[in-house]
C-alpha positions as CSV (number, residue, x, y, z in Angstrom):
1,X,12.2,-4.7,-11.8
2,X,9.1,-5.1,-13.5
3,X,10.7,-8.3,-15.8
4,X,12.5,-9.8,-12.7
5,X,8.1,-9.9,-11.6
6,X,7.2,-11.0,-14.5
7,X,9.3,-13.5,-14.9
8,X,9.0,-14.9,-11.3
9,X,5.3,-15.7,-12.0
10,X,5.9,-16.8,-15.6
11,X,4.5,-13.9,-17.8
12,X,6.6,-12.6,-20.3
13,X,8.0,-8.6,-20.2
14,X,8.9,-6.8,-23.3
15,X,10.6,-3.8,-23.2
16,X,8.7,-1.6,-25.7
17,X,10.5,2.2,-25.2
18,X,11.9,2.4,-28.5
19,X,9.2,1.2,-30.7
20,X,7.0,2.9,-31.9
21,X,2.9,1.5,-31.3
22,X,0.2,1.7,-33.4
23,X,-0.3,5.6,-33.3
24,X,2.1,6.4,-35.7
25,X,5.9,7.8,-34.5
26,X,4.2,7.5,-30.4
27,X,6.4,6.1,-28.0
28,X,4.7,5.7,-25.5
29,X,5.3,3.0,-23.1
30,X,8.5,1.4,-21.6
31,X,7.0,-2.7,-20.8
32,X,5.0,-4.5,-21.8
33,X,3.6,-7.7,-20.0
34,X,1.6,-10.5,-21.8
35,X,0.4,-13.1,-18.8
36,X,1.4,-16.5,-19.1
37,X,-0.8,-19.4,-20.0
38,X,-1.6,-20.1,-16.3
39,X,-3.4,-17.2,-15.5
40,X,-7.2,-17.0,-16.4
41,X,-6.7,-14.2,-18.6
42,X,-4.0,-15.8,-20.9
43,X,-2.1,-13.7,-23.6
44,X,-3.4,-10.6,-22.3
45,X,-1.5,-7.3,-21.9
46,X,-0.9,-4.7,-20.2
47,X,1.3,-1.7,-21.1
48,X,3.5,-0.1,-18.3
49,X,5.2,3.6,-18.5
50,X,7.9,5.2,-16.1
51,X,7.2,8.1,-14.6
């Protein structure tokens, strides 16, 4: 769901689940979403996690 969003307002989702962050072997996280270049805060990010 969260891509389909993403993608509809032209930021890009990455699904990050598997792969581990910069705290070594932590997995924490399932998307992440880096806004697009219209949006004031350009190539920012924001992690999401399933609960």
């Amino acid at each position: 769901m969260l891509r389909d969003l993403s993608q509809k307002a032209g930021d890009l989702a990455t699904t990050t689940g598997n792969s581990t962050g910069r705290t070594r072997n932590c997995k924490v996280g399932d998307v992440v979403i880096e806004l697009g270049p219209e949006h004031v805060a350009a190539g920012r990010s924001q992690g999401f996690r399933r609960l």
